[in-house]
N, C-alpha and C positions, 0 to 999 in steps of 0.2 A: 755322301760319297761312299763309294764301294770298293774297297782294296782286296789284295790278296790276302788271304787269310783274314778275312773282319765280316761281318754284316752289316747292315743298313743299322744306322740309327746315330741318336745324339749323342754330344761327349761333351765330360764336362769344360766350362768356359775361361773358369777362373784357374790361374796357375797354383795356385795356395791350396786345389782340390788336388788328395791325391791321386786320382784318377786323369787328369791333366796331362795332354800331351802322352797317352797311350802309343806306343810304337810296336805292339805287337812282342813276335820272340824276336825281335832286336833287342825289344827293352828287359825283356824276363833274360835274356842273355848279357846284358851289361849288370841284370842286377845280381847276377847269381857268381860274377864276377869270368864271364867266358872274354874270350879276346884278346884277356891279355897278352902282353909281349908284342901285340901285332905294330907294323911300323908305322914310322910318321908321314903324313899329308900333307905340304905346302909347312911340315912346321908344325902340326898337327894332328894329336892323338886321334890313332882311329878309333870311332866310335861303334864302332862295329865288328866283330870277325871277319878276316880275312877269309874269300874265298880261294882255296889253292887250285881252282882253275881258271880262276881268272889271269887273262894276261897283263902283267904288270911291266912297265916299264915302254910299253909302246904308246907311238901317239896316239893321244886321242881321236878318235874319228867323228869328226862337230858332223858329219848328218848321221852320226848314231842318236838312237831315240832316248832321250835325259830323262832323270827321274824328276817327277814336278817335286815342288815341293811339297814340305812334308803336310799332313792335316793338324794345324793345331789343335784342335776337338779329337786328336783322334785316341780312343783310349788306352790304356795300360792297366794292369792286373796291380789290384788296391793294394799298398803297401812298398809296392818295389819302388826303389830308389832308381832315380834315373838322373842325368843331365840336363837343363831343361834347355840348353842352349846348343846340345848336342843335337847336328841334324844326321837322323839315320838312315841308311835306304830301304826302300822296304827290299826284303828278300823274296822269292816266288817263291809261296808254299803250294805244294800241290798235295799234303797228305794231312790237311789240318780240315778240313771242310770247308776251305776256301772256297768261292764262283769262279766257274771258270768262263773268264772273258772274251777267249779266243784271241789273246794278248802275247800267250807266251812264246810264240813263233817271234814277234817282234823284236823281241827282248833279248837278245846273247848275251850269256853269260860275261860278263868285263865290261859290258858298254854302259854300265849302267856306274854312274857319278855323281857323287852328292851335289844337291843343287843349294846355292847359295853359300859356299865358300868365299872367302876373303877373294883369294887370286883368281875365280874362276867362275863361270856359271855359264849361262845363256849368253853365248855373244860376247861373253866378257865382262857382263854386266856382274857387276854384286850384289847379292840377296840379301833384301836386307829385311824378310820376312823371317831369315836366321839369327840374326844378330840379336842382341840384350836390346837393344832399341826399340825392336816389336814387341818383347811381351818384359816388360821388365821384373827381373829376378826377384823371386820369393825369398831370397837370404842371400847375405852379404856374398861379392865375388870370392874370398878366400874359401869357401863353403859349396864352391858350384859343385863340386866331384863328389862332395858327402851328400849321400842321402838323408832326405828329409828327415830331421828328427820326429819318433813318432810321437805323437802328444800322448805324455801318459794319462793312463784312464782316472780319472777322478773318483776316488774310494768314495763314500755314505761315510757322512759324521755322524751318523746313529744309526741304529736298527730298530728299525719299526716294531721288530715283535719284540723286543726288552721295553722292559713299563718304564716309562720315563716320567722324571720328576716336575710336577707343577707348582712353577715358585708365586701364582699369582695369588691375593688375599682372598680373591673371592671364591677361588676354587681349592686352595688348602684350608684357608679356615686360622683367623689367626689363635682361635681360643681352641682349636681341638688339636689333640695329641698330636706328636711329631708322628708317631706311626700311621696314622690316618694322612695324615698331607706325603708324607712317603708312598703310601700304596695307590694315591691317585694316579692315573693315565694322565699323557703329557700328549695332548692333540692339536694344539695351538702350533701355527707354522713360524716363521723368522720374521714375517710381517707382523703377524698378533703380536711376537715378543716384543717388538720394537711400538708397536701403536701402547702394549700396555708397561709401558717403560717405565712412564713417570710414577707410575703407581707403585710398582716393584722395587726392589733393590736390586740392583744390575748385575750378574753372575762376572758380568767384566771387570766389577770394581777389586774381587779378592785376587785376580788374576793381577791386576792393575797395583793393588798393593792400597788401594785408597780404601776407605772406611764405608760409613752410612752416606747415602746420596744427600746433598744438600738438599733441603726446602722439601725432604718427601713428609714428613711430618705439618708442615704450613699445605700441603695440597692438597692433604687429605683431611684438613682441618677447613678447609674452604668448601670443600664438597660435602662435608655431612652441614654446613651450614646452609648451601645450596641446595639442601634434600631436604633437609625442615623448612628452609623458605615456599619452595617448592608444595611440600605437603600443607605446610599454612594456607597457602591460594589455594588450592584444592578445595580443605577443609570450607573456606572461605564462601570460596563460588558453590560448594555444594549448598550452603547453609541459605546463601542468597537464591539462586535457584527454587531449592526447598522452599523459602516464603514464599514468594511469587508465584510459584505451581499452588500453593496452599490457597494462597488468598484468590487466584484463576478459579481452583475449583468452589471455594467455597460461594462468589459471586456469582458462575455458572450454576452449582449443583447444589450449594449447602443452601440451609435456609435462612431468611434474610432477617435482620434484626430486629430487631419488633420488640415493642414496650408490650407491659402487662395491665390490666385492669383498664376503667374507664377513666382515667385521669384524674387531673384534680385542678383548681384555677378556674380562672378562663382566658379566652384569647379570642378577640374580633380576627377571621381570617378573609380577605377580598379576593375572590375566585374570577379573572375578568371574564368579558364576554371572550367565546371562542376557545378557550384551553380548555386542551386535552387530558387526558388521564396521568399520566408524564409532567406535564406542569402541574395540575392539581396537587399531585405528590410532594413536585419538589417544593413547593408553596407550603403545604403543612409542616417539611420537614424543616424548613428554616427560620418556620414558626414555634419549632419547635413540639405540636400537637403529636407527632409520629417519628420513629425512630428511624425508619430508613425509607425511601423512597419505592422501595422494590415491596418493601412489606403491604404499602397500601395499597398500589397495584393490583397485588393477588391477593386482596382480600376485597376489591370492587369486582374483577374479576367472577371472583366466589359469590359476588352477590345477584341476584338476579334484576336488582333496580340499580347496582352500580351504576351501568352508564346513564340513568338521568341525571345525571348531579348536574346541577346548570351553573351559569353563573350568579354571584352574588356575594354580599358578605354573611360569613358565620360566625356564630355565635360556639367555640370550641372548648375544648381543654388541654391543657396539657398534659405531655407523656401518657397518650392513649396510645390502647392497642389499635393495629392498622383497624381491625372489622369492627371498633366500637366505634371509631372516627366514622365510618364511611356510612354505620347503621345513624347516626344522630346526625349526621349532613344530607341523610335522607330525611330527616324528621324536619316537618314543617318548622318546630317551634326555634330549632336551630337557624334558620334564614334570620340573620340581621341585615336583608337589605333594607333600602329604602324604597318603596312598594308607589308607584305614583299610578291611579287609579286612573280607567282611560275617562275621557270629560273632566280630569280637573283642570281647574284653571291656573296658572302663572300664579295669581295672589296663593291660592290653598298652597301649590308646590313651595313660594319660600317658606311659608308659615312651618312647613314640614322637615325643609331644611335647617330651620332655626333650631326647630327642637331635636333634632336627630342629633346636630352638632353643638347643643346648651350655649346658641349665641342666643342675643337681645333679640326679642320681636323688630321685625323690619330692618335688619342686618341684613339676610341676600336679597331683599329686596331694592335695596340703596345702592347694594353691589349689580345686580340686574341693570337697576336704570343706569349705571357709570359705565359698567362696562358690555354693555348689549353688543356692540360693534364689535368685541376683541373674541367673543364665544363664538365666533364661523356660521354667522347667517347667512343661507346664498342670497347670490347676486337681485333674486327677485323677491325677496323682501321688501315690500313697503316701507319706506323711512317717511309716512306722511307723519308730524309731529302731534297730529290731534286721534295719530293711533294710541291706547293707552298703554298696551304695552310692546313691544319689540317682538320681545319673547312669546308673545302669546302665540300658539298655536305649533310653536320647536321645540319644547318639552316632550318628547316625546315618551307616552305615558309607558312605563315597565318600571322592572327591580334594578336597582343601581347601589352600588355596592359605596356607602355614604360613611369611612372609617372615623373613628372619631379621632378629631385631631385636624384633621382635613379641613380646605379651605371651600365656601361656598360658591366660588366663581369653578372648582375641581367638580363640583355636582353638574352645576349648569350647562358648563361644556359636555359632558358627558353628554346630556339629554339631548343638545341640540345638536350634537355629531349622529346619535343615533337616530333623530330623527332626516337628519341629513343622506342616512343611511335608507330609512322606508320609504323617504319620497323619491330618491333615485332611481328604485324599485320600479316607479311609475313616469309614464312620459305627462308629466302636468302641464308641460307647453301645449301639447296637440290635444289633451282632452279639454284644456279650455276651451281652445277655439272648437271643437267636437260639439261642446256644450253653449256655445251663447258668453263665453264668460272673456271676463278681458285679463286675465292674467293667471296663473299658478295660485297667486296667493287665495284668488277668488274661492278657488277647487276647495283650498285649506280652511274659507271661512264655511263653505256649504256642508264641509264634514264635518264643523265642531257643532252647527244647527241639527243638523243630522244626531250627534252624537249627546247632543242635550236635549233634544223634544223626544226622541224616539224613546221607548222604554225599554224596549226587548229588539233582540236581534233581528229575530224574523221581520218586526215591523221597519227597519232601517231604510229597505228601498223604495216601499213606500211613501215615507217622510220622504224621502228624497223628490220622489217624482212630486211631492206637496208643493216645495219649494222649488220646483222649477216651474210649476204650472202659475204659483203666484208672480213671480217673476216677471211674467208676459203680461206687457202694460197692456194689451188689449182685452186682459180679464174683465170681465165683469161683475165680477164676487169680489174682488178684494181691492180693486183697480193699480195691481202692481204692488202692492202693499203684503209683506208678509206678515206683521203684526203676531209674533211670538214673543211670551212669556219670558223666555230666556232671556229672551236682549233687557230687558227691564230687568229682569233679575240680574243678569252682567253688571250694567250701571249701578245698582243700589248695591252689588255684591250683598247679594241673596240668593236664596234658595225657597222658594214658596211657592204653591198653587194660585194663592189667592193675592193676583198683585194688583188687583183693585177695577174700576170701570172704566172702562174702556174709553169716555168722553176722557178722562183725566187722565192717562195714560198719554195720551195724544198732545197734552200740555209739554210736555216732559221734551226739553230742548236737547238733543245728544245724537250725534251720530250715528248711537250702535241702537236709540230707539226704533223700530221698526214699524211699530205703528205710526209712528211721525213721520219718517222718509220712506220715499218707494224702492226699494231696489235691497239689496244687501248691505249693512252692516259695513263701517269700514275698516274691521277686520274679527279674523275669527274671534268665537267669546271662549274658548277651553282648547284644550289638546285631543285633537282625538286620535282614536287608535286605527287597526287597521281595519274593522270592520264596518265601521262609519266611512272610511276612504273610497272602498271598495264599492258601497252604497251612494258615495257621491259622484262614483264616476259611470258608475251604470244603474243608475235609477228605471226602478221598475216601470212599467205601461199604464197610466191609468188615467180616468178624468177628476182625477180627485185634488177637491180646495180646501178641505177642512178634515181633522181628527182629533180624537180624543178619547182616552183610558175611561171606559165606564167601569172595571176592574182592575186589580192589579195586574193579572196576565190576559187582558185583550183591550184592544185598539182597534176603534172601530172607525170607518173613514165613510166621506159624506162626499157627493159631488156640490151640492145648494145648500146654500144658508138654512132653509125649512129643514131639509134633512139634520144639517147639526144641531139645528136647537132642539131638535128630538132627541138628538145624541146625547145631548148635556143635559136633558131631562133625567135619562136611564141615570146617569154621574153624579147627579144630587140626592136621585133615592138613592143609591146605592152607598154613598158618603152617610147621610143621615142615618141608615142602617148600621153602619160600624160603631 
């Protein structure tokens, strides 16, 4: 709103501002005390100076132009005391830097009546935008004519630049001189004092007339206990901490514990088939042999035959150094296994388990025939009861780690899992039938022939292809008859060249004799290994019916009768010469 004498802008809202309800020099004229004496209105002080040209006492003229009312926002000069229920008119100033409207022709002097009186207004109507009802009084009615009391200014309870006194412990210091806690700076606000209360003695108690604060000595008896608890855990968790980073690094970085010398004692250690360097270790160290697992490690590591260590049992000692352990479990003499040679037979292997484990002769042998069925023979095992043994030909020949103390059905099992293990290796169903043969086992009796007639490697496939040429009833050298040494020597469990003529040999009533029946054996006479397997299942090319060592390293082969007896000519001088 734009009035005469004002400019544009806001005012304030609240009656409680003193700026409220600004009326211009109406109101700098009430406040300064002008007007007075002037008469009454319906009953009613005038709140304004009397104009003395206005005409008073005539009627009103109701289509003379009203003063609206008045602007509650409108302002007044800060401090001055005014009425707040007094409605004023404005005056036409034309020498204040008022706007000018082009209003003031309108306006004659005396027409202009306060609006919103009691008795009077628009029409008659009462204003009640005048009245205490519209803006209700900022102080009691007996008080409407006083001006507002003004709020006195609120002095500074201190001056920032005098040094002021710090009553706290921590910062006066309860052991140093009064003059030192006197000359401290006091910077803490009314919040600080009050949060460090409980610690202090209250400057309010001497004011108060009271003594020492209760319980300030029990507060501060709790908190230095709370401060050593405190530093305890600390100390605590550092110390814990501290081991554990010690013992981290020493595992990672330090070096690993390790005995001295080459021990002393002994100790059988079982290394199985398949462990690694990791097991190996932790094996000796629960043996005892080695101090810590990490130490043997890096001393195979360091070794350059470290990784052959195979399986088997050892012959040790205890509390060796890792690299003496690992130098003497390379040394042959160290292997305590038990060594089963390839071609032995079932009988030789208990004999061997007897004495490895100082049982009675014919102890795993008794245990063999009792428990053959419970040792995991597969499914194609002949169970014919005039085989002699089960076992013959599942022993499979290697080192087995045979501890003393151990039971003999614990050897057995082992051999005939691992043999379970090299014939899986090979499809024995499909090369029987590949070969003429009527079953798996057949494969297994031709490799143990193989693995007893032949002497040397090189001649393996050879014999092989011997023994399938005899084989064929349609021969004419031998008529299906393989007629080996071995088989006689199986029966008498023997080992000899010289098993006698050949007429008498043929006496000899027995399954596995060969010169008696045509065909194969009914069942293999030893164990063989895997180089006789490999020779039974791919037998060499040849026409050959006969062979025999005229030296210790050669084998010489014959296709005719005439040719062999020439062979076994060279074999007689040759023997007779030794």
């Amino acid at each position: 709103m734009t009035e005469y004498g004002r400019g544009p802008g806001s005012e304030p809202w609240h009656p409680e501002d003193p700026l409220y309800g600004d009326q211009g020099w109406g109101g700098h004229q009430a406040a300064h005390g002008q007007g007075q004496g002037q008469g009454q209105y319906d009953g009613r002080q005038q709140p304004y100076p009397q104009d003395p040209y206005a005409q008073q006492g005539y009627p009103q003229d109701p289509y003379a132009q009203q003063q609206y009312p008045q602007d509650p926002y409108q302002q007044q000069p800060y401090g001055a005391p005014q009425d707040p229920y007094a409605q004023q008119p404005r005056q036409p100033q034309y020498d204040e830097g008022g706007w000018d409207t082009g209003q003031h022709a309108a306006m004659p002097y005396g027409a202009q009546q306060p609006y919103g009186n009691d008795a009077g207004g628009y029409h008659g109507q009462a204003d009640h935008y005048g009245t205490p009802d519209a803006y209700p009084p900022p102080q009691p009615p007996g008080r409407r004519d006083q001006a507002p009391a003004q709020q006195p200014r609120q002095e500074q309870d201190w001056d920032p630049d005098a040094p002021q006194e710090e009553t706290h412990p921590f910062f006066t210091g309860a052991d140093e001189p009064a003059d030192d806690r006197e000359s401290g700076r006091r910077t803490r606000s009314r919040s600080r004092e009050d949060d460090l209360d409980e610690y202090d003695d209250d400057p309010r108690d001497s004011r108060r007339g009271g003594g020492e604060r209760r319980g300030k000595g029990k507060k501060k008896s709790r908190n230095g206990c709370a401060c050593l608890g405190v530093a305890a855990v600390l100390v605590g968790g550092l110390g814990v901490v501290g081991y554990f980073g010690y013992s981290y690094f020493q595992s990672q970085f330090g070096e690993a514990p390790d005995y001295s010398g080459s021990g002393t004692g002994s100790v059988e250690v079982e290394i199985p088939e398949g462990a690694f360097g990791n097991e190996i270790a932790n094996i000796l160290k629960k043996a005892g042999v080695v101090k810590s697992a990490d130490a043997f490690i890096s001393a195979q590591n360091g070794n350059p035959k470290g990784k052959s260590l195979q399986a088997g049992v050892y012959l040790l000692k205890k509390e060796m150094s890792a690299e003496s352990a690992v130098e003497l479990m390379l040394d042959p003499k160290s292997q305590n296994a038990l060594v089963i040679p390839e071609g032995t037979s079932a009988a030789g292997i208990y004999a061997a388990i007897d004495k490895r484990l100082d049982l009675k002769a014919g102890t795993t042998a008794g245990v063999a025939k009792t428990k053959a069925e419970s040792l995991g023979l597969p499914d194609w095992a002949d169970d014919d009861p005039r085989i002699k043994d089960p076992l013959e030909g599942f022993l499979f020949p290697a080192a087995y780690a045979v501890p003393k103390g151990s039971k003999p059905e614990d050897a057995l099992k082992k051999m005939v899992t691992r043999a379970n293990q090299e014939y899986g290796k090979l499809d024995l169903q499909e090369n029987a039938k590949k070969l003429n043969l009527k079953s798996p086992l057949d494969v297994i009796t031709v490799a143990s022939l193989v693995q007893k007639e032949g002497k040397y490697k090189h001649d393996f496939d050879k014999v092989a292809r011997v023994v399938y040429n005899r084989l064929k009833p349609d021969n004419s050298e031998t008529v299906g008859r393989l007629e080996f040494d071995s088989t006689v020597n199986y029966i008498r469990a023997e080992s000899t060249l010289d098993v006698g003529a050949v007429d008498d040999l043929r006496k000899i009533d027995d399954p596995y004799n060969t010169y008696n029946i045509k065909g194969l054996p009914l069942g293999p006479i030893s164990n063989p290994g895997a180089d006789a397997l490999h020779s039974a299942i791919n037998p060499a090319d040849g026409p050959w019916y006969y062979f025999v060592s005229v030296t210790e390293d050669k084998t010489v082969f014959a296709v005719t009768n005439k040719e062999h007896e020439r062979n076994r000519e060279k074999y007689e001088e040759n023997k007779a010469d030794q």
